[in-house]
N, C-alpha and C positions, 0 to 999 in steps of 0.2 A: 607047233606054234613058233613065230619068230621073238622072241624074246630080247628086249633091250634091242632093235636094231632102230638106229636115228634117222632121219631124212626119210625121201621120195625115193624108189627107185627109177622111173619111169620106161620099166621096162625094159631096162639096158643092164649090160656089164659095168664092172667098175670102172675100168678104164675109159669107157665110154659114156660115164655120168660125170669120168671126172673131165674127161674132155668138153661134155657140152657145158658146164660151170666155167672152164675158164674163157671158152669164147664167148659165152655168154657177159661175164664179167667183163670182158675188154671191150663188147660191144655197150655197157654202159658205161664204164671207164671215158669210151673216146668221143661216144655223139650224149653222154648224160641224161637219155631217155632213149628207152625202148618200147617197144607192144612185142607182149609175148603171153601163153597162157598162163591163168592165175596160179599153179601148182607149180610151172619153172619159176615165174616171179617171186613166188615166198619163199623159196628154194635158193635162190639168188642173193633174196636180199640179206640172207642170214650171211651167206658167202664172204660179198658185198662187203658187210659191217664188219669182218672178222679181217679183213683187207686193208681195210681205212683202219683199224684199230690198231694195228702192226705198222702201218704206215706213216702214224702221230706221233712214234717213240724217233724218229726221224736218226736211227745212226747205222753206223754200216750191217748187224747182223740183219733189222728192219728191210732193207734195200735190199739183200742178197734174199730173204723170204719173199720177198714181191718178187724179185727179179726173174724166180725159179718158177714161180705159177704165171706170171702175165709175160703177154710181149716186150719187146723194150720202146716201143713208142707209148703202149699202157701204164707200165711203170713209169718211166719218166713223169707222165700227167698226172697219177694218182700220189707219186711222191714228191714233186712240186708245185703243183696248182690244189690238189682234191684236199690233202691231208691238213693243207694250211686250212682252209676254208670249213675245217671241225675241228678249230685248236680247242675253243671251249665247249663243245660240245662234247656229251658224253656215251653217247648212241643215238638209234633211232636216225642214220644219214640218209636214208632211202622211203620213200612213197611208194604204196601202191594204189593204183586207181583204179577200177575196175569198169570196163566198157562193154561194149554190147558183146555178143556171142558171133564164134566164127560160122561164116554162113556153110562151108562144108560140113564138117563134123558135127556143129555144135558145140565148138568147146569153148568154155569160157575165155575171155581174153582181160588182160591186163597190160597198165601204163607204167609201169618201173620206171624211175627216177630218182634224184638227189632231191633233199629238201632246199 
């Protein structure tokens, strides 16, 4: 049995889950809504919050943490534009929406978004 282990793995290596979190991350970073399925999106949005919540304390070691996981055109927007827009908020930045099912697989699909 796996005991204590956290998250999804979706069938990948590490490096390869940790890869698809951060493009996934910069892809709602830059366009502020994505469709993606429901197990990346809860997956995400934890990510997501853990990013904006590092990114509110607004001083240089904040910026060099973002800087090392996102792009620098996602940094920039998440530590100028996103972070301000949950100064009084205290979580919960992100929606999911759940839409119809993908017609290939079957697999549930979801709306990831900012509130």
């Amino acid at each position: 049995m796996k005991h204590k282990l956290k998250g999804r793995q979706f069938k990948r290596s590490k490096s390869q889950k940790k890869a698809l979190m951060k493009h996934l991350s910069e892809a709602i970073i830059l366009q502020e809504k994505i469709t993606t399925t429901t197990a990346k999106a809860k997956e995400l949005s934890s990510y997501v919050e853990k990013l904006i919540t590092v990114a509110k304390k607004k001083n240089l070691l904040a910026a060099k943490a973002i800087h090392g996981k996102l792009s620098d055109e996602a940094s920039k927007k998440l530590l100028l534009k996103i972070s301000n827009r949950y100064n009084s908020r205290n979580g919960g930045y992100t929606r999911i929406i759940k839409i119809s099912e993908r017609k290939g697989d079957v697999a549930q699909m979801s709306v990831i978004e900012f509130v």
